[in-house]
N, C-alpha and C positions, 0 to 999 in steps of 0.2 A: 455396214448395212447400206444396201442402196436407196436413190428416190423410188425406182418401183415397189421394193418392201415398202418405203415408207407411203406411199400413197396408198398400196392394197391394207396397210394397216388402219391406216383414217379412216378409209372407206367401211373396214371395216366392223370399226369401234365408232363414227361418228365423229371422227373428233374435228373440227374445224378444220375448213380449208387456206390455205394461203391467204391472205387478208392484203389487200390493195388500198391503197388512202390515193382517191382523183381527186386534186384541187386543180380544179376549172372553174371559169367562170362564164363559160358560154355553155348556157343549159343544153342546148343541142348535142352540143361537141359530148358531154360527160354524161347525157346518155345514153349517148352513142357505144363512149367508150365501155361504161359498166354494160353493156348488153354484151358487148363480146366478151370482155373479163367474164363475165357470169356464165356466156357459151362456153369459155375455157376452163369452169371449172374451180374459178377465184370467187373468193369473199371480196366484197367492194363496200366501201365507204364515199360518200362523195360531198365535199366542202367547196361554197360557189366564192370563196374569199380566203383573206390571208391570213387575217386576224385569229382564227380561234384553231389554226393549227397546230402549232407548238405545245399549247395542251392536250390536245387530242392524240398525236406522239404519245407523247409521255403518260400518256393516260389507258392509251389502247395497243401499242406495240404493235403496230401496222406489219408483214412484213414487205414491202414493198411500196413507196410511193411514186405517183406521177404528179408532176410538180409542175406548172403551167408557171410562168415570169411575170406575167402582167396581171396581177392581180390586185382587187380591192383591199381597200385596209392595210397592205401588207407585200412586197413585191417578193417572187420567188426566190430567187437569189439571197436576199437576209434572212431568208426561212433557211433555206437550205446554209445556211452557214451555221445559226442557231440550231438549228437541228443536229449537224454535225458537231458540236460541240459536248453532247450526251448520247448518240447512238450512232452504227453502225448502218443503219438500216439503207438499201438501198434507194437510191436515188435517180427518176431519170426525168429530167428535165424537159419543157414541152414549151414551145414559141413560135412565134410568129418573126422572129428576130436575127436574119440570115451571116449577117455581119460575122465576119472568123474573132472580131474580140468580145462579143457575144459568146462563140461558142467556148474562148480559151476562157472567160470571166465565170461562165457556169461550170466547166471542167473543174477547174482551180477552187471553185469555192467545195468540191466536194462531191461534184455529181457522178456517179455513174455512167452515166449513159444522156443522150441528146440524142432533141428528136425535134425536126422542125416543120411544122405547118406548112401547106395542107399535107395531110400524112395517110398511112391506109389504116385504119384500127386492126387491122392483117399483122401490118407490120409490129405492131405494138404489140402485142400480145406477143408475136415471136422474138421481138427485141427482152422482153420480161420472161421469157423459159430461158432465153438463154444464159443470162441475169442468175434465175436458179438453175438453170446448171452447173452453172462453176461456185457458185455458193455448195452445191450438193458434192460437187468433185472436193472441193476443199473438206465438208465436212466429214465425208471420206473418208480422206487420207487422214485426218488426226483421230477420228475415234477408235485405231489399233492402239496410237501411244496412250488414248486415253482405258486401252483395256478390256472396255465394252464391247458384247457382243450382242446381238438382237437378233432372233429367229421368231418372227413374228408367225409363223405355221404354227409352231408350237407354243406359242406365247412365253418365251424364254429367254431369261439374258442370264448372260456368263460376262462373269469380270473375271480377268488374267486366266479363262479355262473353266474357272468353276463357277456352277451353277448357281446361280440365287436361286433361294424358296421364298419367291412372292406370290403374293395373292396376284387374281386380275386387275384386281386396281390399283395393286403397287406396281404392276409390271407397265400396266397402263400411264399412267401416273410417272417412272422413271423411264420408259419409252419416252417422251413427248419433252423430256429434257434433257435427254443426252442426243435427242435429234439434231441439236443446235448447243456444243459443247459451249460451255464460258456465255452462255446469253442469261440474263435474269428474265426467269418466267415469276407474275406476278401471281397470286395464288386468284384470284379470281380468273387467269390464262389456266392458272393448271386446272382447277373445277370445273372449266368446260371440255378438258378433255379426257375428265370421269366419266359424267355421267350425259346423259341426252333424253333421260325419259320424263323429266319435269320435277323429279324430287328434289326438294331444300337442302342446300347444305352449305355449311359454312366455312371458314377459316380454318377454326380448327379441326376440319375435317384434313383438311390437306398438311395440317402439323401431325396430325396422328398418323397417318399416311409416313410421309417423310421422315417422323420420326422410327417405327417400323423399317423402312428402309434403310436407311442409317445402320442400326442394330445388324443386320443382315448383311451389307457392307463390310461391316470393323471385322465379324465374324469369317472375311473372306483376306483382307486387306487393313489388321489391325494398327489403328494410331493413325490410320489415313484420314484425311478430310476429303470427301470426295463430292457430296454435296455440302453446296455452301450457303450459309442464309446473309442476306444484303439486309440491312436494317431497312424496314420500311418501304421494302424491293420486294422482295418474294427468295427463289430460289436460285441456284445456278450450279451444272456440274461442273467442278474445276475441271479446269485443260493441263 
């Protein structure tokens, strides 16, 4: 499945868009930058400090942060190490700071990508597609080993050829995690990209769901584990 299916499917079920975490601390600058993010299409978050980031991570599964060095409470660099010690998630660092052992200190602790002040907010946004791009080429190339196949026209997935009989909200529901093979979606991540029309639901909305899909799975692929539950995590399709 490609990012186009995967974008005309969002679009077309609602489900949340790519989600940006800005920690800046120059009000202007951040929002500046959430205006263009939000032109392009991004969910944006935005923290004016250091301090309450690391939970926020781990709390919200950003996919994408921009990472400013000098900040209050907390400088970018130990964020970005700490961070890298539980996720993946990508990283691009943002300073005022031109020095090359600046640039190899931020590389090293984990960053993705560097980007140094004053900048075009142009370039940013195109620095971050390209970011998911190769995120999207990677994801790619492994969901043949992993099986899955997605025709989102049809609202259909096929493991190893054959078809599941899912409902819309299981297809929905295991659409939205095998978009991102081996990542733990948290079930309050997955219950946003059920439903959008304001009805209640909770937890075990998305274990009955899961568990439903499961059944369906063994029946295609018996003895297999193919979604996995993280204690206190949520979900993940194995890779």
């Amino acid at each position: 499945m490609n990012r186009t299916d995967l974008n005309a499917m969002a679009t077309h079920y609602g489900a949340p868009p790519r989600t940006i975490l800005v920690v800046e601390d120059e009000p202007k600058l951040a929002r500046l930058l959430v205006d263009y993010l939000s032109a392009a299409d991004y969910g944006t978050h935005w923290l004016s400090g250091g301090m309450p980031v690391v939970a926020w991570v781990r709390r919200n599964e950003p996919d994408l942060i921009l990472l400013d060095i000098m900040l209050p409470g907390r400088d970018g660099v130990s964020l970005c190490r700490d961070i890298r010690s539980f996720s993946a998630v990508p990283i691009v660092m943002v300073t005022a700071r031109v020095e090359e052992v600046d640039r190899l200190l931020g590389l090293d602790t984990g960053a993705d990508d560097y980007i140094c002040k004053p900048f075009s907010p142009r370039e940013v946004v195109a620095r971050i597609r390209a970011i998911f791009r190769r995120i999207d080429r990677l994801t790619q190339a492994r969901l043949p080993d992993q099986g899955f196949r997605i025709e989102p026209d049809r609202l259909e997935i096929r493991f190893d050829g054959q078809l599941l009989d899912l409902t819309s909200t299981e297809f929905r529901l295991l659409s939205c995690m095998i978009s991102t093979p081996g990542r733990v979606f948290s079930r309050d991540r997955l219950l946003e990209s059920l439903h959008d029309d304001g009805r209640v639901l909770t937890d075990r909305t998305v274990d009955s769901h899961i568990k439903n899909i499961r059944r369906k799975l063994d029946q295609i692929a018996p003895g297999r584990e193919l979604i996995v539950s993280v204690y206190g995590a949520g979900y993940k399709v194995e890779t």
